[in-house]
GUGU-252730 format. One line per field, with one value per atom (N, C-alpha, C): residue number from 1; residue in one letter; x, y, z. Coordinates in Angstrom, 1 decimal, decimal comma. Layout:
BEGIN
pos NUM_...
code A_...
px X_...
py Y_...
pz Z_...
! end
This chain:
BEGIN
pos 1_1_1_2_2_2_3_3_3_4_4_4_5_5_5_6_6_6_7_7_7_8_8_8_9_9_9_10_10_10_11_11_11_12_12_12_13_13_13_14_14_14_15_15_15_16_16_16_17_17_17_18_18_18_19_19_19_20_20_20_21_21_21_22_22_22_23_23_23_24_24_24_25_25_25_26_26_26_27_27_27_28_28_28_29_29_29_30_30_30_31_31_31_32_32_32_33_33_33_34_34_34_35_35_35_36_36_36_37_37_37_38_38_38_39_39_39_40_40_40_41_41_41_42_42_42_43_43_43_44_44_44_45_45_45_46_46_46_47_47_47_48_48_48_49_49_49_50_50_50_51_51_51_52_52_52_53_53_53_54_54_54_55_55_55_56_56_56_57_57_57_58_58_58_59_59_59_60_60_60_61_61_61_62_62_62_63_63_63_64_64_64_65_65_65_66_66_66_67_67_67_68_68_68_69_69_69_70_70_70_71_71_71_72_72_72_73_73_73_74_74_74_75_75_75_76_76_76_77_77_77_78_78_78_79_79_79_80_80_80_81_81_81_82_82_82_83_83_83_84_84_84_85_85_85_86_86_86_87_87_87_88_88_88_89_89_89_90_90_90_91_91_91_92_92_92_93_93_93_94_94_94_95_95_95_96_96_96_97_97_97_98_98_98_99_99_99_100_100_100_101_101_101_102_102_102_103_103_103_104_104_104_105_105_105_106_106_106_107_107_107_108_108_108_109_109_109_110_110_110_111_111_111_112_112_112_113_113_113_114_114_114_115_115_115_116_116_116_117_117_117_118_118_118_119_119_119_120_120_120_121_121_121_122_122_122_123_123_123_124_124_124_125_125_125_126_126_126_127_127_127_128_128_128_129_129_129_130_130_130_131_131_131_132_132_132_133_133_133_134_134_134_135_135_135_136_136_136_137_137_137_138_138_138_139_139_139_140_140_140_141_141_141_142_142_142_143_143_143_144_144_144_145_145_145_146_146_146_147_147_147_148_148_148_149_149_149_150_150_150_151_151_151_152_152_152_153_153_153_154_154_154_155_155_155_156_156_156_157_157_157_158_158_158_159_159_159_160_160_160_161_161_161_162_162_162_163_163_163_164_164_164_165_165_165_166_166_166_167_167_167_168_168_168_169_169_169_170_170_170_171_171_171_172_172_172_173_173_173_174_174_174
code X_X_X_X_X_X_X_X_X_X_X_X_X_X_X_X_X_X_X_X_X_X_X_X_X_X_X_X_X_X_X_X_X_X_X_X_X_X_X_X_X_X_X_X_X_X_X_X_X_X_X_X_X_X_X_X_X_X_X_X_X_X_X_X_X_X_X_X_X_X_X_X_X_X_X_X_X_X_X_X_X_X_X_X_X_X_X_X_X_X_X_X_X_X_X_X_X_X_X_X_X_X_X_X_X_X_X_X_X_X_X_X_X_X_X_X_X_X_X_X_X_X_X_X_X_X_X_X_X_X_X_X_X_X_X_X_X_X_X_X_X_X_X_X_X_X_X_X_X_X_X_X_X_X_X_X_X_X_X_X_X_X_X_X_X_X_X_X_X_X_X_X_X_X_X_X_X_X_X_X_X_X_X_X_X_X_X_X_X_X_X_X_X_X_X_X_X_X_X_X_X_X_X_X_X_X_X_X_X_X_X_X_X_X_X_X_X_X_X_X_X_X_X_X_X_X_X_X_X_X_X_X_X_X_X_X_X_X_X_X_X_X_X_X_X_X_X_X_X_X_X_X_X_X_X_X_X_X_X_X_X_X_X_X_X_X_X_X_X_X_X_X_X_X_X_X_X_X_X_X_X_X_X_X_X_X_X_X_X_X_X_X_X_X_X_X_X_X_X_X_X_X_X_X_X_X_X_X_X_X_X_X_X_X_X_X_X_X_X_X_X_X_X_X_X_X_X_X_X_X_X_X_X_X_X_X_X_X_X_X_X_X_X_X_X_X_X_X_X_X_X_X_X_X_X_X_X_X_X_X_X_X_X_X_X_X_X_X_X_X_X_X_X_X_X_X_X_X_X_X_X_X_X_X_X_X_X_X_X_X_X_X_X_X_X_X_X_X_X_X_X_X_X_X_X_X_X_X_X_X_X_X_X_X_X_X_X_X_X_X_X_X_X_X_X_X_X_X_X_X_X_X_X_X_X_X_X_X_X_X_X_X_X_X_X_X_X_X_X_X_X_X_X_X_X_X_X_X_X_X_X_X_X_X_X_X_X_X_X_X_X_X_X_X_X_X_X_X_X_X_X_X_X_X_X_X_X_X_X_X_X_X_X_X_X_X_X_X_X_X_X_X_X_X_X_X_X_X_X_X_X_X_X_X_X_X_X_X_X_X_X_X
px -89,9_-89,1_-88,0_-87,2_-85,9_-86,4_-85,5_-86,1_-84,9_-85,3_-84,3_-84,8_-84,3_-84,3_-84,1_-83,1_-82,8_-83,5_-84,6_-84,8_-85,4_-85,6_-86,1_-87,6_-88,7_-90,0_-90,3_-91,2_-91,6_-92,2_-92,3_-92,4_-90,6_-89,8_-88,9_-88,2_-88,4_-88,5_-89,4_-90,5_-91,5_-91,1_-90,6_-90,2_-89,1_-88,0_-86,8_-87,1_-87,6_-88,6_-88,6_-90,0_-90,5_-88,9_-87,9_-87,0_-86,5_-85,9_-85,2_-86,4_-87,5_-88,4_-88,8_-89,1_-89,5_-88,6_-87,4_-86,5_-87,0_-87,8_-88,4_-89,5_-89,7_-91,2_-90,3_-91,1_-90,6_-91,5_-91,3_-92,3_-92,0_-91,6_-91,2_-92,9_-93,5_-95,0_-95,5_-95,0_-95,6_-94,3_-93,2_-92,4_-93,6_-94,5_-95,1_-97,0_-97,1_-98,6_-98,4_-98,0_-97,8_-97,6_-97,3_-96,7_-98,3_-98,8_-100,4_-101,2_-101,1_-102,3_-101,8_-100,7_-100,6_-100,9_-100,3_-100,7_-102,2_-103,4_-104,6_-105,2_-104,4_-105,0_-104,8_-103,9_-103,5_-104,2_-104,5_-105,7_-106,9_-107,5_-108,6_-108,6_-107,5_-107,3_-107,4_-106,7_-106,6_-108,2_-108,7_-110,0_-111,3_-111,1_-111,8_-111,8_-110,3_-110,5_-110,9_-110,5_-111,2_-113,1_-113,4_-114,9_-115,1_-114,9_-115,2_-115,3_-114,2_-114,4_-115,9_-116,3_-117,7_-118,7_-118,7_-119,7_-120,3_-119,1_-119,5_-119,2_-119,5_-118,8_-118,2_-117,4_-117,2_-118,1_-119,3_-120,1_-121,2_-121,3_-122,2_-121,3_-120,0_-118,7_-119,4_-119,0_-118,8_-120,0_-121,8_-122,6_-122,6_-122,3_-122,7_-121,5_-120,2_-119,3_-119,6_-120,2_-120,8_-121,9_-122,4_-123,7_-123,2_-121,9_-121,3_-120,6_-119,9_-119,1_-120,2_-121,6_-122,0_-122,5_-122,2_-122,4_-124,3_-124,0_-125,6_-126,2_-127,5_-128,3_-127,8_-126,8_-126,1_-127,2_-127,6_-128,7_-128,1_-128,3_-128,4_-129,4_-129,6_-130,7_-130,0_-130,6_-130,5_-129,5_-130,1_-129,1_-127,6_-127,7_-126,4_-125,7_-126,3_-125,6_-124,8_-125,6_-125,5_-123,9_-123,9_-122,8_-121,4_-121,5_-120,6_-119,9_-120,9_-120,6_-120,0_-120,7_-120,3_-121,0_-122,4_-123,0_-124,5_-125,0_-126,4_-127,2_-128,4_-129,5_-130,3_-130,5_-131,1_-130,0_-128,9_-127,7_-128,3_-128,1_-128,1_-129,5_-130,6_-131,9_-131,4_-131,0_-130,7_-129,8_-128,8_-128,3_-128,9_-129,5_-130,3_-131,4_-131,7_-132,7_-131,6_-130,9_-130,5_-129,8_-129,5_-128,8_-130,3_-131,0_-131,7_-132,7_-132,7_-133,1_-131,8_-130,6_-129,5_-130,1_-130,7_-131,0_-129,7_-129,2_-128,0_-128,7_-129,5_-129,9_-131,8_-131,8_-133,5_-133,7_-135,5_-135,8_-136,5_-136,9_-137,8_-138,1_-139,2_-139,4_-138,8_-138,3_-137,4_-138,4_-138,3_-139,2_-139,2_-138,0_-137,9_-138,3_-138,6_-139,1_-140,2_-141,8_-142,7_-143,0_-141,9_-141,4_-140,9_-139,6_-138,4_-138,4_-136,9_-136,5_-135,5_-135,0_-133,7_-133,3_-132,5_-131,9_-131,0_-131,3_-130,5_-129,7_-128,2_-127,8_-128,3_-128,4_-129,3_-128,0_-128,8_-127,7_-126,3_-126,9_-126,3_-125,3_-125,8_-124,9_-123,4_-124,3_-123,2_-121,9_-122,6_-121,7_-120,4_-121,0_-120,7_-119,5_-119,9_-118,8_-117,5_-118,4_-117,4_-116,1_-116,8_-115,6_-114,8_-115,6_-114,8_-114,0_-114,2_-113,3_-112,3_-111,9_-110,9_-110,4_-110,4_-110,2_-109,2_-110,1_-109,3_-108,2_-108,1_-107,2_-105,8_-106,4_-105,0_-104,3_-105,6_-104,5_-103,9_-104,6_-104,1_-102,6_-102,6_-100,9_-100,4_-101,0_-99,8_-99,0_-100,2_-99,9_-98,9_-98,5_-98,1_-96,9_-96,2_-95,3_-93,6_-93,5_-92,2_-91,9_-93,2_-92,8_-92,6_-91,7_-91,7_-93,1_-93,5_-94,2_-94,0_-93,1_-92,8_-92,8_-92,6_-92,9_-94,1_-95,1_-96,4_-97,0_-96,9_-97,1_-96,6_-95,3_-95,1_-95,7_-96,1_-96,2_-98,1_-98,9_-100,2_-100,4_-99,1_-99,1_-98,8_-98,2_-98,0_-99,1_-99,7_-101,1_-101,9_-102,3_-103,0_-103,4_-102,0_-101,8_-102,2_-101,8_-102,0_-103,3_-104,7_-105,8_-106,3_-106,1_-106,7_-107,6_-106,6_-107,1_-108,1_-107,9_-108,4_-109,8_-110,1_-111,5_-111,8_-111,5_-112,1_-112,4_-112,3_-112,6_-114,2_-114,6_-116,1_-116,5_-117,3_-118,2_-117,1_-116,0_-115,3_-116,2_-116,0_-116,2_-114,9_-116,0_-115,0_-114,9
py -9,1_-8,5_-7,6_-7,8_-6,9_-4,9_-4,6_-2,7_-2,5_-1,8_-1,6_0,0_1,5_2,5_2,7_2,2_2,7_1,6_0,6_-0,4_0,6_0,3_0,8_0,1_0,8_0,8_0,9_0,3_0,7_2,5_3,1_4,4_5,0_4,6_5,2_4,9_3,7_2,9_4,3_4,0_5,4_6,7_7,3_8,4_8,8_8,1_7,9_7,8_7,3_6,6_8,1_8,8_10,6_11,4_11,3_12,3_12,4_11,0_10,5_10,6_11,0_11,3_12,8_13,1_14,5_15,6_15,8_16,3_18,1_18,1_19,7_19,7_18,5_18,3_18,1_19,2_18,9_17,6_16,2_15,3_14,4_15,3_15,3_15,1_15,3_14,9_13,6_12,9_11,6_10,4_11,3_10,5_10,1_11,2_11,6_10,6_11,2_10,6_9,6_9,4_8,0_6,8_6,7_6,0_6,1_6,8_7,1_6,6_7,0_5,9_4,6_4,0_2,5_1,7_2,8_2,4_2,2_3,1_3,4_2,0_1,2_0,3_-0,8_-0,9_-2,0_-2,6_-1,0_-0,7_-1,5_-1,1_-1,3_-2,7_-3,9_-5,2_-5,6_-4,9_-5,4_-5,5_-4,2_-3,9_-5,0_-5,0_-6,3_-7,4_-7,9_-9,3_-9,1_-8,2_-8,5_-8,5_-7,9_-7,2_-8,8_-9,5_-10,4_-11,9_-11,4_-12,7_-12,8_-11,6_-11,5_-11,3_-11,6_-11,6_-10,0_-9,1_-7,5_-7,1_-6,1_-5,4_-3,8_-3,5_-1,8_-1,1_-1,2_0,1_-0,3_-1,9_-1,8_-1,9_-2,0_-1,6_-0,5_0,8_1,8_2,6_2,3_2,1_1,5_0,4_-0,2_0,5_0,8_1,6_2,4_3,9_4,5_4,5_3,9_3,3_3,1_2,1_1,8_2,8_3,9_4,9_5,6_5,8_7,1_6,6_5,4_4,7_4,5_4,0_3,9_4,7_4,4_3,2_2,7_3,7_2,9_3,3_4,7_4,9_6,5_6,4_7,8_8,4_9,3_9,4_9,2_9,2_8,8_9,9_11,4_12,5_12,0_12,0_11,8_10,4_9,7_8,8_8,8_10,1_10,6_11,1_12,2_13,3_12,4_11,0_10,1_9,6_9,3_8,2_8,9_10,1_10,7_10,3_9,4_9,4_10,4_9,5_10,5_10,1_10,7_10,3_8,8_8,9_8,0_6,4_6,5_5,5_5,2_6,2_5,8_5,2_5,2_4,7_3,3_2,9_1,8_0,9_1,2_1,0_-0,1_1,4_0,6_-0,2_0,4_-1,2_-2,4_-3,0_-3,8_-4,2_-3,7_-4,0_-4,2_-4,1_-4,1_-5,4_-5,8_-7,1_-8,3_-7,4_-9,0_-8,6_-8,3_-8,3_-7,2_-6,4_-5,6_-4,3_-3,8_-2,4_-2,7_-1,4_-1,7_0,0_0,1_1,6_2,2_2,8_3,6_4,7_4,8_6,9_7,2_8,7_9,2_10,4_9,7_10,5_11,9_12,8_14,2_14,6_13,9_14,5_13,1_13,5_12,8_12,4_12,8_13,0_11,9_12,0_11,2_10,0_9,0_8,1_7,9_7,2_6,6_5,4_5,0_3,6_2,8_2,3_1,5_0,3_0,2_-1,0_-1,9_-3,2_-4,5_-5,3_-6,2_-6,5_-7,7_-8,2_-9,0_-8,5_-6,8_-6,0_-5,4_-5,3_-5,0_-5,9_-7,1_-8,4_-8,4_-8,1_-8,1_-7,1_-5,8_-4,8_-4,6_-5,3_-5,5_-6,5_-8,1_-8,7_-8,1_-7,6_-6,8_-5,9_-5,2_-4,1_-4,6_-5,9_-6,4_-7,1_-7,7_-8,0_-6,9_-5,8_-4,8_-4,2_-4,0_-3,6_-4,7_-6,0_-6,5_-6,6_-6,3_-6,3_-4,7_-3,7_-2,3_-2,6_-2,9_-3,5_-4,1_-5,1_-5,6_-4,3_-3,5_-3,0_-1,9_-1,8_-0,8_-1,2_-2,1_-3,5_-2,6_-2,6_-1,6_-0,6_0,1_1,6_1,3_2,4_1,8_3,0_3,2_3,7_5,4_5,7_7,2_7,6_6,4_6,9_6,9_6,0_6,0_7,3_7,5_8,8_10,3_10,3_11,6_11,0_10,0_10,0_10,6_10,0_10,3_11,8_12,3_14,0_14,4_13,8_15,2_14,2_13,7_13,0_13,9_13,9_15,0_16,6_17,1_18,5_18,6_17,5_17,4_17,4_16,5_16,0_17,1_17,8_18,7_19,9_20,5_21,7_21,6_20,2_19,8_19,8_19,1_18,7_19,8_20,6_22,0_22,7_22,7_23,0_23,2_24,2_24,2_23,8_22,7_22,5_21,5_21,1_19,8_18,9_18,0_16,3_15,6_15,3_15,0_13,5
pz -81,9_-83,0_-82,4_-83,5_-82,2_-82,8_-81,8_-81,9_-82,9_-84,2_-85,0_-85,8_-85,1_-85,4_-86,9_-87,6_-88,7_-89,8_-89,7_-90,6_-91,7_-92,9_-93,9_-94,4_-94,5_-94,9_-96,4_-96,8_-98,2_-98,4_-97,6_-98,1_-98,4_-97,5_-98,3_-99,2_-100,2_-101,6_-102,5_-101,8_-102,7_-102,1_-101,3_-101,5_-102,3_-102,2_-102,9_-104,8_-105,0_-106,2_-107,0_-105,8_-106,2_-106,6_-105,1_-105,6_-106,8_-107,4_-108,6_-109,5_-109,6_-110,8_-110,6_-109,8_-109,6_-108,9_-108,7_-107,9_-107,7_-108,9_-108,2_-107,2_-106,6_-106,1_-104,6_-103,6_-102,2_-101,8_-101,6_-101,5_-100,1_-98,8_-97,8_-97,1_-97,4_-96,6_-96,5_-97,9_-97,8_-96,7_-96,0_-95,5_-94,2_-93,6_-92,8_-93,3_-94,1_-94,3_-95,3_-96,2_-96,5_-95,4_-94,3_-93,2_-92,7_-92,2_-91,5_-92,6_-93,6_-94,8_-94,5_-94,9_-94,4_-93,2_-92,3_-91,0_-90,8_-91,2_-91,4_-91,7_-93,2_-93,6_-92,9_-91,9_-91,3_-89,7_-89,8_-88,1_-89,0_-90,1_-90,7_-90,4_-91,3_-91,3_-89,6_-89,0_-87,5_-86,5_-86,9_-86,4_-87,0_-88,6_-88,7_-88,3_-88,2_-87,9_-86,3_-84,9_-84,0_-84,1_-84,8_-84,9_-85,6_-86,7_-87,6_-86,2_-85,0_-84,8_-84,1_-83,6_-82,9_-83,6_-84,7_-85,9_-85,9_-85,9_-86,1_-87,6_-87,5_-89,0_-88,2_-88,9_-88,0_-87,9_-88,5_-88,6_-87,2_-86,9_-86,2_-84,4_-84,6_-83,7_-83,0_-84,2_-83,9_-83,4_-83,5_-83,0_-81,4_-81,4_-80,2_-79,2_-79,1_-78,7_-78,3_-79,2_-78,6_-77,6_-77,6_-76,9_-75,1_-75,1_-74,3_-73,5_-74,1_-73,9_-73,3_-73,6_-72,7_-71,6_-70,9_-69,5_-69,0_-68,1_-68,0_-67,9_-68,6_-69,0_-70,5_-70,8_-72,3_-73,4_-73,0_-74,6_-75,0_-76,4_-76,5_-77,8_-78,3_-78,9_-80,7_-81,6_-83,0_-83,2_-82,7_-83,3_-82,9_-81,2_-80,7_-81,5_-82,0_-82,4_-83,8_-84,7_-85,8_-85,5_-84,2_-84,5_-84,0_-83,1_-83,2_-83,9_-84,7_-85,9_-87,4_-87,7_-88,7_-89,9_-89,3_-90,5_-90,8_-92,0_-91,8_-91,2_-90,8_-89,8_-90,8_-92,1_-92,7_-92,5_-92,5_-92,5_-91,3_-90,1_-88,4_-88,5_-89,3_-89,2_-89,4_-90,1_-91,3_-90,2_-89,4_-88,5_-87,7_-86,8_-85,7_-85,7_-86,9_-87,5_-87,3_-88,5_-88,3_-87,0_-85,9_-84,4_-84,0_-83,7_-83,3_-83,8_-84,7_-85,3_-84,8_-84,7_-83,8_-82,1_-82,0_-80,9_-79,7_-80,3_-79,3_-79,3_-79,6_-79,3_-79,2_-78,3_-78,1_-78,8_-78,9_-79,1_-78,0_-77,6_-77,0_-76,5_-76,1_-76,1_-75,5_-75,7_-74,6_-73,8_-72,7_-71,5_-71,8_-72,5_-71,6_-73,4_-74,7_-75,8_-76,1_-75,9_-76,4_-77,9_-78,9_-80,2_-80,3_-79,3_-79,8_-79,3_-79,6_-79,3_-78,8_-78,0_-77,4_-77,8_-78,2_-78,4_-77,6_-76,7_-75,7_-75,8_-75,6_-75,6_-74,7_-75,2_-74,6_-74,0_-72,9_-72,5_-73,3_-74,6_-75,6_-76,2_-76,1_-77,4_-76,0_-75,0_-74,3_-73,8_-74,7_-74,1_-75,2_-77,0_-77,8_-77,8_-77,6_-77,7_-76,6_-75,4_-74,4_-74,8_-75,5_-75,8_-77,0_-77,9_-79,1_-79,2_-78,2_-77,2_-76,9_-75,9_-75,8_-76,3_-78,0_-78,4_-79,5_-79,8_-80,7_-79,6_-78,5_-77,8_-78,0_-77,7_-78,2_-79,2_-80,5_-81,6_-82,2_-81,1_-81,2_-80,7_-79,3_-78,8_-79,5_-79,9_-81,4_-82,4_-82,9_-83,8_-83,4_-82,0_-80,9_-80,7_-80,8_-80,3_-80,1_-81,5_-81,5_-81,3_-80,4_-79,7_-78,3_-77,7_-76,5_-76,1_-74,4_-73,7_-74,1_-73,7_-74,2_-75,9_-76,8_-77,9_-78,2_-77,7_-77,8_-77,1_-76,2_-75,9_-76,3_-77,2_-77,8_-79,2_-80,0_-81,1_-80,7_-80,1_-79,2_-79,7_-78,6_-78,7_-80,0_-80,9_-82,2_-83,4_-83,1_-83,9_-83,6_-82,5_-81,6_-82,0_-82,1_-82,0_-83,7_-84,8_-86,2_-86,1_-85,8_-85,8_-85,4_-84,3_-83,5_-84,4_-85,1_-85,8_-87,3_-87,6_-88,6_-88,4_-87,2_-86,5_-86,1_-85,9_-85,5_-86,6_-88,0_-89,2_-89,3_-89,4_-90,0_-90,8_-91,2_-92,7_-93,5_-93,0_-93,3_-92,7_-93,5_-93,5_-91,9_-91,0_-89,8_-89,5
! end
């Protein structure tokens, strides 16, 4: 696609839209987050179809990922998997049941709590997230295409410094 700075987007159809109906309304934010919701929806479409072609769904992605990310032996316990994921402990139950009936996640005790459990990636599931992993990476670069290197990386940095303080919020929803 050729690089074209000044092309015009459907948010500024709908921004333009606001000024000419609301002209008292400063509605200069959605030039900004309008752009990140769409974008948002388009990761979502992009991230299914890699996950769809491995017969994943995101939720069980975003499980097995973590799993992967905390390196060998590739387990971590229900809580840890809870404060990853952002869900609740009863969801993360419901989870790893089902992964664990496709055969990608195992259970078992965890040596250093005679209570608890660990849940380990199997070596199926590690095969799973490994191809799905590179699979979402190329259609992240797709969706990356018309930035060059340095704008990916200052856009990186002011996502970053915006995300940052948000997540640091106590008793928000993260």
């Amino acid at each position: 696609m050729a690089k074209d700075p000044g092309r015009r987007d459907d948010v500024d159809a709908i921004v333009a839209a606001w000024r000419r109906e609301r002209p008292d309304l400063d509605v200069s934010p959605l030039e900004v987050l309008s752009r990140v919701s769409r974008l948002a929806r388009r990761l979502d479409l992009a991230r299914g179809s890699a996950f769809s072609e491995h017969q994943l769904e995101g939720w069980a992605f975003d499980v097995l990922s973590a799993l992967r990310r905390a390196g060998k032996p590739y387990e971590l316990s229900p809580g840890q998997l809870v404060q990853q994921t952002l869900v609740t402990s009863g969801t993360m139950t419901n989870r790893v049941d089902r992964l664990e009936r496709s055969g990608y996640v195992e259970r078992r005790p965890d040596p250093g709590d005679r209570r608890g459990v660990l849940v380990r990636l199997t070596t199926a599931g590690r095969d799973v997230v490994d191809s799905a992993m590179a699979d979402l990476i190329e259609q992240e670069k797709s969706l990356l295409s018309e930035l060059s290197e340095a704008d990916r990386r200052e856009l990186a940095r002011l996502l970053r410094r915006m995300l940052a303080p948000l997540e640091a919020r106590p008793g928000e929803a993260r």
